[in-house]
Backbone bond lengths (Angstrom), bond angles and torsions (degrees), N, CA, C in turn:
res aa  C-N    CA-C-N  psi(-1)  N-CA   C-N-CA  omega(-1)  CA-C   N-CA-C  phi
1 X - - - 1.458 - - 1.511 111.61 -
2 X 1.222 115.32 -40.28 1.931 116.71 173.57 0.992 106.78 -65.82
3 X 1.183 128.27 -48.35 1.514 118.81 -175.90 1.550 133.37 -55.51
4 X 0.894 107.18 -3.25 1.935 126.44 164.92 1.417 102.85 -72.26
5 X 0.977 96.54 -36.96 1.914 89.41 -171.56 1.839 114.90 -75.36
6 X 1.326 112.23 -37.69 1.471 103.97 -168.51 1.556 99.41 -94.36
7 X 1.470 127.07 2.99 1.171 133.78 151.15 1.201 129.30 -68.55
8 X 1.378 117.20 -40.50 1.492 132.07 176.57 1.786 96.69 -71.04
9 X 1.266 128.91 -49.23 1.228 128.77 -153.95 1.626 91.61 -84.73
10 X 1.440 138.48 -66.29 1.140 102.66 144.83 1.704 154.89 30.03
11 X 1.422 99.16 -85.84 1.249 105.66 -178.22 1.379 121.37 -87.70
12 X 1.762 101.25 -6.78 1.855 112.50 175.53 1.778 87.64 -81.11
13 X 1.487 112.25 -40.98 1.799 72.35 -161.94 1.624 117.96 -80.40
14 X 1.362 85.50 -5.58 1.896 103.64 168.31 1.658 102.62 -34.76
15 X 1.967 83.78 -76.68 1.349 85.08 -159.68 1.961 126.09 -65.63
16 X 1.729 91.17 -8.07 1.215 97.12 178.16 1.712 125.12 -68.70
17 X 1.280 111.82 -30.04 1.269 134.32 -159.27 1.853 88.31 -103.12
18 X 1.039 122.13 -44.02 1.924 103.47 157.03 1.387 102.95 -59.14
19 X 1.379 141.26 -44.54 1.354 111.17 -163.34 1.450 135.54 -86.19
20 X 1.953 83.15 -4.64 1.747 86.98 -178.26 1.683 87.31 -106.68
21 X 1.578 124.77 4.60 1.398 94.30 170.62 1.743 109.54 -66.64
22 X 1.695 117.92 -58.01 1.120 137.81 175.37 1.667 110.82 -31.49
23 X 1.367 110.46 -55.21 1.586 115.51 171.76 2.129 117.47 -41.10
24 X 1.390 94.55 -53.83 1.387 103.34 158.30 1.013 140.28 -81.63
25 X 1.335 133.22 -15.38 1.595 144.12 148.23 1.767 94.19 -60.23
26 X 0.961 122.73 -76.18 1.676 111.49 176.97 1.495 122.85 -16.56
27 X 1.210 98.26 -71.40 1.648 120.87 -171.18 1.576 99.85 -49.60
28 X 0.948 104.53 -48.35 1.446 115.34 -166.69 1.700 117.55 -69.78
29 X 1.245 116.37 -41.36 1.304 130.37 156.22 1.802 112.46 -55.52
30 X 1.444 101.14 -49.57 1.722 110.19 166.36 1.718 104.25 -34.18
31 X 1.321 94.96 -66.94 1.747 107.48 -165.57 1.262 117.54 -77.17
32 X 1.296 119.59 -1.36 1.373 134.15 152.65 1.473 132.02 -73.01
33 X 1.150 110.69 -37.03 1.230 142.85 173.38 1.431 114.48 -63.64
34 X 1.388 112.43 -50.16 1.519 143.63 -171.62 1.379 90.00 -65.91
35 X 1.482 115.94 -76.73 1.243 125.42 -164.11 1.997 95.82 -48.26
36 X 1.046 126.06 -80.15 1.195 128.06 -165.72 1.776 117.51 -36.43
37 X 1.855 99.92 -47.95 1.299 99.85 179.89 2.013 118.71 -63.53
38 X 1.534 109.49 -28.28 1.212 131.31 168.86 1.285 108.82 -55.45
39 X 1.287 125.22 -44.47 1.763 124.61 -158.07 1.865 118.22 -63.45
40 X 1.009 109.40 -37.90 1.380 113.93 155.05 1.305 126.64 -40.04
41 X 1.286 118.42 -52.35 1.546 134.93 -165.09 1.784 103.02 -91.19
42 X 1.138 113.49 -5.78 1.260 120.45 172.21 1.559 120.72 -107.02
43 X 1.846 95.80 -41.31 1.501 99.52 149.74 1.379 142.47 -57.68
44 X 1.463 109.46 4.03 1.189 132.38 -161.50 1.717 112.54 -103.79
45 X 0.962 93.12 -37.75 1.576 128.77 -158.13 1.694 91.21 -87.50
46 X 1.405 115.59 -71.22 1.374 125.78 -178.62 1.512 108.26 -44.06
47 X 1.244 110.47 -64.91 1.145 130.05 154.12 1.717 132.03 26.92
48 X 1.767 90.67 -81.61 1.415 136.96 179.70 1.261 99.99 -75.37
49 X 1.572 156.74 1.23 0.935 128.15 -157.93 1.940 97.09 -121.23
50 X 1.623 106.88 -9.02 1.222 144.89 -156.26 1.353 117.70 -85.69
51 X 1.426 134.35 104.32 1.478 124.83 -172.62 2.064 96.87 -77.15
52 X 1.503 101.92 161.30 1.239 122.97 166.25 1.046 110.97 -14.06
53 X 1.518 118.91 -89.31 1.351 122.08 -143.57 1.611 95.78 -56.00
54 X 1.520 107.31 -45.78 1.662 121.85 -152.07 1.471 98.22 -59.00
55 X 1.373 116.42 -38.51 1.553 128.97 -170.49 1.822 103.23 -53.51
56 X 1.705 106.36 -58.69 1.290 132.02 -165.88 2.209 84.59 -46.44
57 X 1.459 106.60 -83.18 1.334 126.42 -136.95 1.184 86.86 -84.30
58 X 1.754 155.40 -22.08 0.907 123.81 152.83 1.680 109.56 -120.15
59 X 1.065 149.05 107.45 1.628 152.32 168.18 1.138 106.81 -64.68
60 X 1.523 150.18 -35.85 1.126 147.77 -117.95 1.633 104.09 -124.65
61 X 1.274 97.08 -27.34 1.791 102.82 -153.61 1.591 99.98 -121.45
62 X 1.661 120.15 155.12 1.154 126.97 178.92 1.395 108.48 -47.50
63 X 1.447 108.90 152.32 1.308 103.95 150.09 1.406 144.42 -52.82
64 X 1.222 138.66 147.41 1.089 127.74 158.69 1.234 154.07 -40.61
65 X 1.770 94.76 -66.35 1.143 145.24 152.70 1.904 123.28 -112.24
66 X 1.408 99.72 88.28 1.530 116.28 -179.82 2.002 102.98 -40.20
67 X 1.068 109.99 105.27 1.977 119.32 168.35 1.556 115.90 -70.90
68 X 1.220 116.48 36.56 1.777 100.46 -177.86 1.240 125.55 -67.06
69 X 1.563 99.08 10.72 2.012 104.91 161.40 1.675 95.62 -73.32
70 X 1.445 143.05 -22.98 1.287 142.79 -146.02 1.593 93.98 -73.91
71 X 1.650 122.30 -41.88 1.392 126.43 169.64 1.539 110.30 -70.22
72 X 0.657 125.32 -17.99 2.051 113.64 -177.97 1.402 94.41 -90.84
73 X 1.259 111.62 -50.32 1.965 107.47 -176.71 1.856 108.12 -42.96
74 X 1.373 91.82 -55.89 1.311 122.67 -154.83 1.622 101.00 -52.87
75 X 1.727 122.11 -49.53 0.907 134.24 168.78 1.663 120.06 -75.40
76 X 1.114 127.75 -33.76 1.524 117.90 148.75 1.276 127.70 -85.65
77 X 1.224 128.97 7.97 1.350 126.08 176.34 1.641 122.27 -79.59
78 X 1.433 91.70 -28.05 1.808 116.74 -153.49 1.787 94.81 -129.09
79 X 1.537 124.70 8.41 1.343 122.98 -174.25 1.475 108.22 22.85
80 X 1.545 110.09 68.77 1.539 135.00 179.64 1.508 94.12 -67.97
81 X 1.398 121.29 -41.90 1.766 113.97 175.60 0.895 115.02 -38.90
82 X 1.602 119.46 -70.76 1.426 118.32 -168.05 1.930 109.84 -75.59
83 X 0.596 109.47 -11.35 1.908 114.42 161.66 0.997 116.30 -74.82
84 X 1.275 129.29 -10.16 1.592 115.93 -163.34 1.317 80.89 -138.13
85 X 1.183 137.46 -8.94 1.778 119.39 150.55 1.814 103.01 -90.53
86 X 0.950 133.74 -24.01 1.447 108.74 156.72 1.442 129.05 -97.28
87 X 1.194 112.97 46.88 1.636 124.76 -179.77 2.170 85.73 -141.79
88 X 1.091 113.55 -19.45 1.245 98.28 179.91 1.230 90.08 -95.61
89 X 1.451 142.58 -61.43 1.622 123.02 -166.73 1.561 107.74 -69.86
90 X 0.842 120.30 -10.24 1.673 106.53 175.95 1.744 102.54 -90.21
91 X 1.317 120.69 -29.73 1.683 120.47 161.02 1.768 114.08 -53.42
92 X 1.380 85.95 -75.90 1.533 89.94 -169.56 1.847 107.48 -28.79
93 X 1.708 93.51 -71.06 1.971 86.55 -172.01 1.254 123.33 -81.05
94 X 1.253 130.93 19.81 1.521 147.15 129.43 1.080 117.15 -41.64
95 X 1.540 103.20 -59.32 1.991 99.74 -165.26 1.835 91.71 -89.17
96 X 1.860 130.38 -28.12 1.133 127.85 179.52 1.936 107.84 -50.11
97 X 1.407 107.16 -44.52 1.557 96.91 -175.12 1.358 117.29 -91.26
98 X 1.419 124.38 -9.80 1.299 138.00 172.93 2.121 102.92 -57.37
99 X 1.179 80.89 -69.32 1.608 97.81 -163.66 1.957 97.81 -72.30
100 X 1.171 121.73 -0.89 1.595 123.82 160.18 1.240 111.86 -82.97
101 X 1.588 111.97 -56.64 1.606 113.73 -175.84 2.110 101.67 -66.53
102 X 1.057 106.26 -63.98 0.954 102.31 -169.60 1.482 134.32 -47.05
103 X 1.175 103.53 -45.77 1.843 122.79 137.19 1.686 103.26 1.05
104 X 1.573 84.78 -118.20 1.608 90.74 159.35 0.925 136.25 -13.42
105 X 1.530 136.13 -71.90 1.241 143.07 -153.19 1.762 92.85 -66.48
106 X 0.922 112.96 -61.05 1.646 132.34 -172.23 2.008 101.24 -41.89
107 X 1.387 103.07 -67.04 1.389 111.67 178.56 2.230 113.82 -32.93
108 X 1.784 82.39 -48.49 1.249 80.70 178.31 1.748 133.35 -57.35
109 X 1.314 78.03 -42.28 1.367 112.17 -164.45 1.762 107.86 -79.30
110 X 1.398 105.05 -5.66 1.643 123.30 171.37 1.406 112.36 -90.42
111 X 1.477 94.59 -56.78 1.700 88.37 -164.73 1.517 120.68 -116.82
112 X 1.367 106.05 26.33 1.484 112.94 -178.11 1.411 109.98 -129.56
113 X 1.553 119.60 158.20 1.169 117.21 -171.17 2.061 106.08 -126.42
114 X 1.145 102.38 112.58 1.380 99.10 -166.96 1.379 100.78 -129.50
115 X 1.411 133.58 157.45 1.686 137.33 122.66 1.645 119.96 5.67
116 X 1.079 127.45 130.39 1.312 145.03 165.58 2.218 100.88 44.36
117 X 1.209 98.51 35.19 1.655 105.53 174.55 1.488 110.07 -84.51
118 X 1.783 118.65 -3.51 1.302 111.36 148.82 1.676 132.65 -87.62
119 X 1.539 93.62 -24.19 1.501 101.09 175.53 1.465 112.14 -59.30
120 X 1.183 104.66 -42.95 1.610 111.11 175.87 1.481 143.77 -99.86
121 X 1.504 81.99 15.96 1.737 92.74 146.43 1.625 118.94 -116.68
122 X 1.521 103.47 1.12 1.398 117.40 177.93 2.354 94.43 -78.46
123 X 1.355 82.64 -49.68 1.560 86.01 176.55 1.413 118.13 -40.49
124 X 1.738 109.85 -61.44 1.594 108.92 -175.45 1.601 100.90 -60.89
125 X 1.307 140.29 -44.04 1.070 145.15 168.93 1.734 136.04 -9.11
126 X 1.661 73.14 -62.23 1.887 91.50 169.58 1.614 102.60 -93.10
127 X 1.204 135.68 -15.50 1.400 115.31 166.35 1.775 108.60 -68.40
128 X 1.334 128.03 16.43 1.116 112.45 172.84 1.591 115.52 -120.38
129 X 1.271 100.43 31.06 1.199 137.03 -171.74 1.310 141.64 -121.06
130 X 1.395 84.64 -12.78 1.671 110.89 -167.98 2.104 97.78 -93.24
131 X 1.137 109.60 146.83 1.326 92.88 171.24 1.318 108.73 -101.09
132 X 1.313 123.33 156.72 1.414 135.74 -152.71 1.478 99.45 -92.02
133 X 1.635 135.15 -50.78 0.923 114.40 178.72 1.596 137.19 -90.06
134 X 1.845 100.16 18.44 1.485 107.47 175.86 1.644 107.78 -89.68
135 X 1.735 116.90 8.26 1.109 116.78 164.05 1.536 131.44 -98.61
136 X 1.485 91.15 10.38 1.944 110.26 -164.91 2.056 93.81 -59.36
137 X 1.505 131.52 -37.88 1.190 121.33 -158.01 1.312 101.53 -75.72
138 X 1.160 108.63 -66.82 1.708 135.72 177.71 1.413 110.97 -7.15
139 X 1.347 84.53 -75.26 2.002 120.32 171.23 1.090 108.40 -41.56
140 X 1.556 108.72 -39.28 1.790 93.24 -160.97 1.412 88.60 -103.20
141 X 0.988 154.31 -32.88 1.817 154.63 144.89 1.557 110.98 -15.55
142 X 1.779 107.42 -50.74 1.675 115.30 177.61 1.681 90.13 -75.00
143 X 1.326 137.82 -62.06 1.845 122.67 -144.29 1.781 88.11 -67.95
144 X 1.051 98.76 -36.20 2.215 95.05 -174.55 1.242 117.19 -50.49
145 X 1.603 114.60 -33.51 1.463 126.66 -176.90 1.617 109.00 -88.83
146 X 1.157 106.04 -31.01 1.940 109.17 173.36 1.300 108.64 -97.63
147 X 1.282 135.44 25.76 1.289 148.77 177.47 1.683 97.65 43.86
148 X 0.692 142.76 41.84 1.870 136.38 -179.29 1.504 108.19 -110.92
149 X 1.312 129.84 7.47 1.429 131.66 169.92 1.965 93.71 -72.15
150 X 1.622 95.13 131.57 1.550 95.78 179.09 0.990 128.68 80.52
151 X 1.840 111.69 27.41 1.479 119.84 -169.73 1.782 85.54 -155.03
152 X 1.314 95.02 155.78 1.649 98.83 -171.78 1.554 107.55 -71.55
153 X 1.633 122.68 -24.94 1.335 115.75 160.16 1.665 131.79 -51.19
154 X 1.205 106.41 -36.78 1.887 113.92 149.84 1.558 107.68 -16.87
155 X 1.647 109.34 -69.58 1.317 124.72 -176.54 1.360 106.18 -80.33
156 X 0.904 118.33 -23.12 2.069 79.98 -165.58 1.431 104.03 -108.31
157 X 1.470 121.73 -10.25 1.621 113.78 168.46 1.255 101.64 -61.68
158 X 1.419 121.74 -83.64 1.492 121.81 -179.82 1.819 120.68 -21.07
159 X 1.246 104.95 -46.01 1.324 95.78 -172.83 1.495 106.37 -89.56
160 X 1.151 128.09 -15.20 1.558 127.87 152.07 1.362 130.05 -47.75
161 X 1.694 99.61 -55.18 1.819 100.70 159.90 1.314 130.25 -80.02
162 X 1.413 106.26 -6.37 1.972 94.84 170.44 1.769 86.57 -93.76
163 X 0.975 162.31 -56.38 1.581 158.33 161.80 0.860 110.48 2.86
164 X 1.537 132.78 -58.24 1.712 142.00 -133.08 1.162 98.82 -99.03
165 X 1.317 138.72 -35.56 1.578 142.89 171.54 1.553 101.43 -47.91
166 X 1.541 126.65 -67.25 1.517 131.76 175.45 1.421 125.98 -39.81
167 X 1.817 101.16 -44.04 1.593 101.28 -175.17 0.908 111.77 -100.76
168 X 1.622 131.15 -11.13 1.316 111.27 162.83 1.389 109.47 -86.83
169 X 0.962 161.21 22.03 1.604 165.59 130.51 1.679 116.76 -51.51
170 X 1.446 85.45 -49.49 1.604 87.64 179.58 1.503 114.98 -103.25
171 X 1.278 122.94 15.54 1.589 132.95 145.61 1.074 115.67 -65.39
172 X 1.690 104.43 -78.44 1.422 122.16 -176.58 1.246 115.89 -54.24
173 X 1.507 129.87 8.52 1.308 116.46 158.48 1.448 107.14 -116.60
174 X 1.260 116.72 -13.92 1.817 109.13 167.63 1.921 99.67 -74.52
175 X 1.156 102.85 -37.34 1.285 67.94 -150.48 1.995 99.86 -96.27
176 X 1.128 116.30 20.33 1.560 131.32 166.56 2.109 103.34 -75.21
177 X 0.988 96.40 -24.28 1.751 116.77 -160.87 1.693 89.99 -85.55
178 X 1.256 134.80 -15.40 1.531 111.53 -143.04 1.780 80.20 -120.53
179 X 1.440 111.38 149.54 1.373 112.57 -166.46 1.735 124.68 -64.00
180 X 1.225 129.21 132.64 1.499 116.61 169.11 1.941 118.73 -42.82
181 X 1.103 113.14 -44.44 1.641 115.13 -171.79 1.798 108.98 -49.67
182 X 1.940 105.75 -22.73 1.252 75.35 -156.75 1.907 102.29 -94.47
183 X 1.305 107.35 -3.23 2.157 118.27 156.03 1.270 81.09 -51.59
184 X 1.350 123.89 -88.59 1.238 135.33 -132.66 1.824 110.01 -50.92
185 X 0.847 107.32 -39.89 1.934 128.15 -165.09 1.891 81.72 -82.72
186 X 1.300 148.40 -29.24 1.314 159.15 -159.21 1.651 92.84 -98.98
187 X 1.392 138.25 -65.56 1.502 137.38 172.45 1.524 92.56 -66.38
188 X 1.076 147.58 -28.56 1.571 113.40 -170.44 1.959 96.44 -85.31
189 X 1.248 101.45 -15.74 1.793 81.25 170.65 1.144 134.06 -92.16
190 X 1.712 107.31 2.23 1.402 122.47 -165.80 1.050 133.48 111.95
191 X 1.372 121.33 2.78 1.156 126.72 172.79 1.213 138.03 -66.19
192 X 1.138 145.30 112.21 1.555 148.50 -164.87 1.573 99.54 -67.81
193 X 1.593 108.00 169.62 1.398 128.91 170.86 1.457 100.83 -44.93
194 X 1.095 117.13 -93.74 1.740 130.77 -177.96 1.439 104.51 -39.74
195 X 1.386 138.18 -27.53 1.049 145.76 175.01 1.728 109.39 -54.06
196 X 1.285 96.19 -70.98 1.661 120.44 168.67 1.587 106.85 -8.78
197 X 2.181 83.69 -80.02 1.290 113.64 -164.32 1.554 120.52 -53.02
198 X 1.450 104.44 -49.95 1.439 109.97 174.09 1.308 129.24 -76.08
199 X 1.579 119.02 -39.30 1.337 133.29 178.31 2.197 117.33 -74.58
200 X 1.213 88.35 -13.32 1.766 89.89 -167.41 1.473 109.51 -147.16
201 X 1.465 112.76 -32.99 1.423 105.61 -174.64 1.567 101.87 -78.56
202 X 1.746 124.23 -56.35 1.648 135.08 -152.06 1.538 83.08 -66.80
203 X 1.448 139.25 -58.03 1.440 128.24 -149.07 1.759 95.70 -62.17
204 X 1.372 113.67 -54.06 1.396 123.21 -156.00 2.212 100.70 -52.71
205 X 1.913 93.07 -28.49 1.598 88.89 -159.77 1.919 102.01 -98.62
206 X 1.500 115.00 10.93 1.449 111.40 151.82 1.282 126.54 -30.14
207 X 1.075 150.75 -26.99 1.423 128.88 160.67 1.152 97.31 -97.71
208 X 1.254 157.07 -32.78 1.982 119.92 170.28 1.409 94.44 -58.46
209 X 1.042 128.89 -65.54 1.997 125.07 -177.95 1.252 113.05 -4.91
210 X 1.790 84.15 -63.16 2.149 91.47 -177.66 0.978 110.81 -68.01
211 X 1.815 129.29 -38.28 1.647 113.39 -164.67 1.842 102.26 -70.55
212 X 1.311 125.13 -40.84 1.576 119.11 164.04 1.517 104.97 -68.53
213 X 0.740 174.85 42.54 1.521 150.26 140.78 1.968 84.94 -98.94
214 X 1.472 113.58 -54.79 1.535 97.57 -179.99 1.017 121.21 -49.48
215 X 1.703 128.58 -53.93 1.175 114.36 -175.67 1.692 135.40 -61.42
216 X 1.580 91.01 -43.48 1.595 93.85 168.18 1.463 105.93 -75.81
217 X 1.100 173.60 -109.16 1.495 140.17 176.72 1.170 128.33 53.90
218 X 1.487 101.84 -80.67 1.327 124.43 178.85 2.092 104.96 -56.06
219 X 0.981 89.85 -57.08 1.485 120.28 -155.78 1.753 96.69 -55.69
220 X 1.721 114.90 -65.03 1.580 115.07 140.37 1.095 120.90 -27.08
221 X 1.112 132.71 -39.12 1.632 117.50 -144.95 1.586 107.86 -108.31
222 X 1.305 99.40 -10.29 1.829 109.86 -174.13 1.491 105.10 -118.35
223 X 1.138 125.76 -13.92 1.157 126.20 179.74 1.787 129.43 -54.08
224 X 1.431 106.35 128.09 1.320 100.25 -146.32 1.759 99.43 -122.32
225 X 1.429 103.04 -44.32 1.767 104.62 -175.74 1.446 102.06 -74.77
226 X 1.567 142.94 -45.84 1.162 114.41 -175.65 1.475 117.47 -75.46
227 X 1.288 134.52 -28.97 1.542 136.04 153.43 1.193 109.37 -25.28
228 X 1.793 119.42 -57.94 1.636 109.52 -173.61 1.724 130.76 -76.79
229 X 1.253 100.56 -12.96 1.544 134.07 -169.42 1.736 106.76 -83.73
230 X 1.702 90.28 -48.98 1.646 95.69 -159.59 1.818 87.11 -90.76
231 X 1.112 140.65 -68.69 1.421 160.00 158.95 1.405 123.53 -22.39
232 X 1.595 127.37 98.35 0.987 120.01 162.51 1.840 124.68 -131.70
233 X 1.620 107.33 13.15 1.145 111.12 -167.16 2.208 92.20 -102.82
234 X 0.828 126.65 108.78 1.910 137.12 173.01 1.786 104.93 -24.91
235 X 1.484 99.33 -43.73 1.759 91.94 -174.56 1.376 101.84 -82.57
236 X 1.638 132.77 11.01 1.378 118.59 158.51 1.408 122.91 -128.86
237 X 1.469 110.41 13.89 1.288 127.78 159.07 1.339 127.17 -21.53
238 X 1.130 166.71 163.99 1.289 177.34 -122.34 1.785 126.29 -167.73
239 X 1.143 118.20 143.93 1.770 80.90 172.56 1.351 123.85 -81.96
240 X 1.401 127.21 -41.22 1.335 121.56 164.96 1.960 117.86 -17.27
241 X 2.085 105.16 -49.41 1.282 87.41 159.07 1.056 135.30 -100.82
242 X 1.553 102.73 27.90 1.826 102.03 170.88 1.630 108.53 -86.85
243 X 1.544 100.86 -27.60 1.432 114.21 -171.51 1.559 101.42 -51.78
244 X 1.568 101.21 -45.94 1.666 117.27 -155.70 1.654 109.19 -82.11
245 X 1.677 114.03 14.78 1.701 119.11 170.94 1.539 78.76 -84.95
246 X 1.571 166.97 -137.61 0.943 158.47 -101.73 0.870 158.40 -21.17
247 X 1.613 95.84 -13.47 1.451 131.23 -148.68 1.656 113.29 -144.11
248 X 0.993 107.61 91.65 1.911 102.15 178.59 1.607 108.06 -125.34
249 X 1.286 97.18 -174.61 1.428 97.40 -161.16 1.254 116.74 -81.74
250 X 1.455 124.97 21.78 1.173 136.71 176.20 1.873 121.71 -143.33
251 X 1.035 113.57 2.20 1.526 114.21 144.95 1.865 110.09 -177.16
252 X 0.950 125.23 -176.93 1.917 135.61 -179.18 1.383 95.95 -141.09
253 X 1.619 91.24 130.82 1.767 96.66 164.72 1.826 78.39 -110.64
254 X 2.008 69.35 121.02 2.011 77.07 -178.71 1.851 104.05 -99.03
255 X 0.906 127.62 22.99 1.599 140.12 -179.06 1.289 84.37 -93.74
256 X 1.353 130.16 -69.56 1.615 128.59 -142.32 1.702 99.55 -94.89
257 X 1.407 124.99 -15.94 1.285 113.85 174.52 1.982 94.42 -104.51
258 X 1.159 142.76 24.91 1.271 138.40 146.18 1.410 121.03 -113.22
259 X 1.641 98.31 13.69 1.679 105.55 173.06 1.296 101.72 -114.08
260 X 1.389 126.88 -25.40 1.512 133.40 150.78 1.427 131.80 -51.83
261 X 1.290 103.64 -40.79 1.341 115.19 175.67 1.392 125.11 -74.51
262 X 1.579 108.87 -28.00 1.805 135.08 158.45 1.515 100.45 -56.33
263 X 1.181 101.89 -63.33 1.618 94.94 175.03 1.756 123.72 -48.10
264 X 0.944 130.88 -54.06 1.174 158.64 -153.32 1.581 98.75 -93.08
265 X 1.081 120.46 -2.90 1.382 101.86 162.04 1.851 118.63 -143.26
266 X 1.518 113.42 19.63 0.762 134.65 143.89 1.812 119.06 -31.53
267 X 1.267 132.99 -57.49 1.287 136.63 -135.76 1.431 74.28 -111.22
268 X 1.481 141.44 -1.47 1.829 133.08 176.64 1.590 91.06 -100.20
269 X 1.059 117.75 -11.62 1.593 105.56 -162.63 1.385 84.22 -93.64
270 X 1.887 123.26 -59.45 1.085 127.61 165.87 2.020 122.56 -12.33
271 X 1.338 79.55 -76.18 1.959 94.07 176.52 1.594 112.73 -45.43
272 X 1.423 105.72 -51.84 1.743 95.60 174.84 1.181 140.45 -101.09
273 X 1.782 97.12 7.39 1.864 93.03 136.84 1.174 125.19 -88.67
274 X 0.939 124.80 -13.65 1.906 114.27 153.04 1.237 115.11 -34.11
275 X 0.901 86.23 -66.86 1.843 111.54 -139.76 1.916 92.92 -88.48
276 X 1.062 115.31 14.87 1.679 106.97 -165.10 1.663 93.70 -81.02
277 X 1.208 95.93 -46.32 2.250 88.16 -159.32 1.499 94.75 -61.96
278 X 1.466 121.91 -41.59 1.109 101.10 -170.32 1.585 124.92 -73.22
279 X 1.673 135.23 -0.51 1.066 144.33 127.44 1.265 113.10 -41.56
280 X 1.105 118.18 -49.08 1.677 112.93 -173.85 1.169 122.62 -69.05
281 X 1.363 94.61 -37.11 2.082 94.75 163.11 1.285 120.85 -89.88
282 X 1.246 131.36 -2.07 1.621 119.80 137.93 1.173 138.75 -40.58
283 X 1.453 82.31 -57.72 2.032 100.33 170.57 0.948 117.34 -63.90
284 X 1.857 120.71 -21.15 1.801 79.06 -179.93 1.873 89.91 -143.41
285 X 1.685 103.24 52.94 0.880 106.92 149.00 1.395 130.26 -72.52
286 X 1.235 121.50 -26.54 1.690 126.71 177.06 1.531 123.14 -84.91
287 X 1.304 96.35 20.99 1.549 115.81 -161.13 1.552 90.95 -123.25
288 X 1.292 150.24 -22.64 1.267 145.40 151.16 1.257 121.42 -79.17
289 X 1.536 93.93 130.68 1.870 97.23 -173.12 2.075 94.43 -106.81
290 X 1.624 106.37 141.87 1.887 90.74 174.27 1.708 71.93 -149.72
């Protein structure tokens, strides 16, 4: 009859000592992972601080001699000011009319039941399908004829309509997911249409918001072929092509275009620590049961 007991106890610390081995084999792979996915962005960083030659003959290893003239060049060389105020106003009201239309469109397309509401999510569907740069001629054939080549509208229509395919996809399925009672419990108190939308639906759909505002963000903010295509006047340049004065077809000062590029991606690192928890509670909103 005793002997059940130091058997049972036994096999708890068995199983205990498998579960915190696995717990730490996890973690550890986690922080492995971390480290590796990180190393770029650090290689990046190190990088920039690095003249030419040093860059060429050693890549791998600290600098020697830290270059933090490589950022002052870098930013007057390539008038990174005025690039990085027209890569921020052509962002900002890019992702501002993206995440308005799309808003909307999505709401509709969530909680209403209409006529041909498959055709037209079949529509946004195949725009995510389309490749973006087999429209570079077209585009630039349409902005030549509406005179808008060389105006920040060049940029931000285009990048509004390749956008809108993504965020309304990933609306219209957050917010298809979220229960009817709680519109419904919102019109029995009085709430108007716009009421709904603004007061109960936009707060509730903050994390799809954030996962599109990052991506199109990103997507603005790095964008490089329609900048060069649509863009040819310097005071409306972009940084991607401020990045791209560094570089010609006959040598790279890779110090001053990886101290540019430090620069230049600052305001993405910026955007998705904002916006991170509220990704994070998207994801694992479907993971709580109440």
């Amino acid at each position: 009859m005793n002997t059940t007991v130091p058997v049972q106890t036994a096999s708890h610390k068995l199983g205990f000592s498998v579960k915190k081995w696995r717990r730490g084999l996890f973690w550890t792979l986690m922080a492995v992972y971390g480290l590796i996915t990180l190393y770029p962005l650090l290689w990046l960083f190190i990088s920039a601080f690095k003249s030419n030659a040093e860059f060429i003959n050693r890549p791998f290893s600290l600098p020697e001699a830290w270059q933090v003239d490589n950022f002052v060049r870098a930013w007057k060389g390539s008038k990174m000011g005025v690039a990085f105020f027209n890569s921020l106003v052509v962002s900002v009201i890019s992702l501002a009319i993206t995440l308005f239309i799309s808003a909307l469109a999505s709401f509709v397309l969530a909680r209403f039941r209409f006529k041909m509401k498959g055709w037209i999510m079949g529509f946004f569907v195949v725009g995510l399908l389309i490749p973006i740069h087999s429209t570079l001629v077209p585009l630039f054939i349409l902005m030549k004829q509406m005179s808008l080549l060389n105006t920040y509208w060049a940029l931000i229509l285009p990048y509004t309509a390749f956008a809108l395919p993504t965020a309304i996809f990933v609306l219209t399925a957050y917010l298809s997911s979220i229960p009817k009672e709680i519109e419904e419990a919102a019109f029995i108190d009085g709430t108007g249409l716009w009421g709904v939308f603004l007061r109960v639906m936009l707060p509730i759909s903050l994390p799809a918001l954030a996962t599109v505002t990052i991506l199109s963000f990103l997507h603005f903010w790095n964008d490089f072929s329609f900048a060069l295509v649509f863009i040819s006047k310097s005071s409306l340049k972009t940084l991607p092509l401020a990045i791209a004065t560094f570089a010609d077809g006959y040598q790279t000062d890779y110090g001053l275009t990886l101290a540019a590029m430090t620069i230049a991606v600052i305001p993405t690192i910026i955007v998705y620590l904002l916006f991170q928890e509220q990704v994070m509670k998207g994801m694992t909103a479907g993971a709580v049961k109440g």
